[in-house]
N, C-alpha and C positions, 0 to 999 in steps of 0.2 A: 229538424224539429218538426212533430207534427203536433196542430193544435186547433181546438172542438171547441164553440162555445154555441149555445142556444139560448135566448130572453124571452120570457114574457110577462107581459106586463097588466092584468084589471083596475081597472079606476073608474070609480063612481063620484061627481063632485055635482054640489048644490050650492050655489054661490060660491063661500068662502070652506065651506066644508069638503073636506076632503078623503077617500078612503084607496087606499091600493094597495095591490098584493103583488110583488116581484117574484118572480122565480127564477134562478139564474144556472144553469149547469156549464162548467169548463173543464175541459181535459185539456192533458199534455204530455205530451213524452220529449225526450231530446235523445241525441246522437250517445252521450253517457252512460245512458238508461238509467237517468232519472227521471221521474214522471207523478202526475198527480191528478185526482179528478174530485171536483165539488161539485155537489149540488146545494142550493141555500131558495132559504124562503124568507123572506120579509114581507111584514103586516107594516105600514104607517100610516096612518089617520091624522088628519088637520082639524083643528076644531078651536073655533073661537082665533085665528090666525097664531095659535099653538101649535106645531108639529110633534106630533110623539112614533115611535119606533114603538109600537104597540108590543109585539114578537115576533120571533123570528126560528129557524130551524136552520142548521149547518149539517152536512155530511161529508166528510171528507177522506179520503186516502191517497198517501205519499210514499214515492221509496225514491229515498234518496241515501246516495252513495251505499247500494244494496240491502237496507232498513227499512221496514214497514212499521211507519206511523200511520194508525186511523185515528180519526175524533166524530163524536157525535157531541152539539153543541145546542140549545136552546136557550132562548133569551123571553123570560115571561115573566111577571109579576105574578102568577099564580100557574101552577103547575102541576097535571092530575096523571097517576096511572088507573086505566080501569080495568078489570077482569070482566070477562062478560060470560065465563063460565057458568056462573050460575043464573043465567037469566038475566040479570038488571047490571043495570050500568051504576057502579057504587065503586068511587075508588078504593083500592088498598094504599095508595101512598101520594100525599099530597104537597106540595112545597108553595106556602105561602106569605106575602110577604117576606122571606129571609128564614122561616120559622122549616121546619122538614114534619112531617105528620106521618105514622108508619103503622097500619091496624098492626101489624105483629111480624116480628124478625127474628131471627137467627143468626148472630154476632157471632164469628170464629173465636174475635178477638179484637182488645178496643183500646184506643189508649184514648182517655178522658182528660181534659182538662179541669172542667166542671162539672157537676151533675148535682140534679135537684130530682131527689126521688118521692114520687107522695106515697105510697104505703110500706112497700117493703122489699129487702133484696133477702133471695134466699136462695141455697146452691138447688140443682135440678134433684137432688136425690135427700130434698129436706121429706121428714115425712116422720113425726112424732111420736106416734103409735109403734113404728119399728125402730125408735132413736136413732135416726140418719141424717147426715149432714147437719147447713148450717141455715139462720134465721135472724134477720134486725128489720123490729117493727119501725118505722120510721115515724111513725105518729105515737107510739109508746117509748120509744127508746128501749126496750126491750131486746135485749138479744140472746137466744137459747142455739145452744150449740154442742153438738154430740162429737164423740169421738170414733174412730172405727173399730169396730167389732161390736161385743157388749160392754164395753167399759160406761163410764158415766159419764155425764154430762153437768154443763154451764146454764144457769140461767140468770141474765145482770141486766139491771134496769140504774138507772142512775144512780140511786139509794141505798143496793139493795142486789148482793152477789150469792146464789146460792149454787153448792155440787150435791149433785145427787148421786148417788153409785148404779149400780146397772140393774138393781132391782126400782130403781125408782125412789129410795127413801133416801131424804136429808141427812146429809152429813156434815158440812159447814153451811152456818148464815153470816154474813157478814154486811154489817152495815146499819141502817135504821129501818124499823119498822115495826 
């Protein structure tokens, strides 16, 4: 077996106040050729004769029985990525408290449990002028939806179901109004 480890350790303390920052890396191999290497970082802070695990940072890689597992691992109450492409330091995606914040994503594919939408879900190829795709206004309850080619289209509101044919003019109303 051969096996790597290196510590260090910063700590700043004021009376009972406490701050330090570990950094730990361990390697290993054995005679099997299983093997593994972490590096880890821990933040703890004493304060008030309170200890807290402020954050931390894992990196790791294992092959065991000829299988490579990696993991990246962080421990924070608040949690930011930045781009610094355009100059300023402004996250795109932020996890806080428990909560995930995302300026803007790209979903292959989702399986939802819940969701709470505030305006509106509509397909990438909604677009009225050329009667394409589909549209639900979530603060109107509104929902207009085309068919493909030039066929006609739905428009239904709670009340309130009308089709239009493909030049555009009404052909059933149904409902109140």
């Amino acid at each position: 077996m051969s096996f790597a480890e290196s510590e260090q350790r910063v700590q700043a303390q004021l009376k009972d106040q406490q701050a330090i920052i570990s950094t730990k890396m361990q390697a290993e191999f054995n005679q099997p050729g299983n093997g593994y290497a972490i590096h880890s970082v821990n933040i703890t802070l004493k304060h008030n004769g309170v200890k807290y695990n402020a954050g931390g940072m894992v990196i790791s890689g294992e092959i065991k029985n000829g299988q490579l597992e990696s993991y990246i691992g962080f421990s924070a109450n608040n949690f930011a990525f930045y781009n610094p492409a355009n100059g300023k330091m402004e996250p795109f995606m932020v996890a806080k408290n428990g909560q995930l914040f995302v300026q803007d994503a790209f979903i292959d594919m989702a399986n939802i449990r819940k969701l709470v939408v505030g305006d509106e879900i509509k397909s990438a190829n909604f677009d009225p002028r050329n009667r394409t795709g589909f549209r639900l206004d979530m603060r109107t309850g509104e929902m207009t939806s085309y068919g493909q080619g030039s066929g006609g289209y739905w428009v239904e509101t709670n009340n309130l179901k009308q089709l239009f044919d493909s030049r555009g003019r009404l052909r059933i109303r149904m409902g109140f109004w």
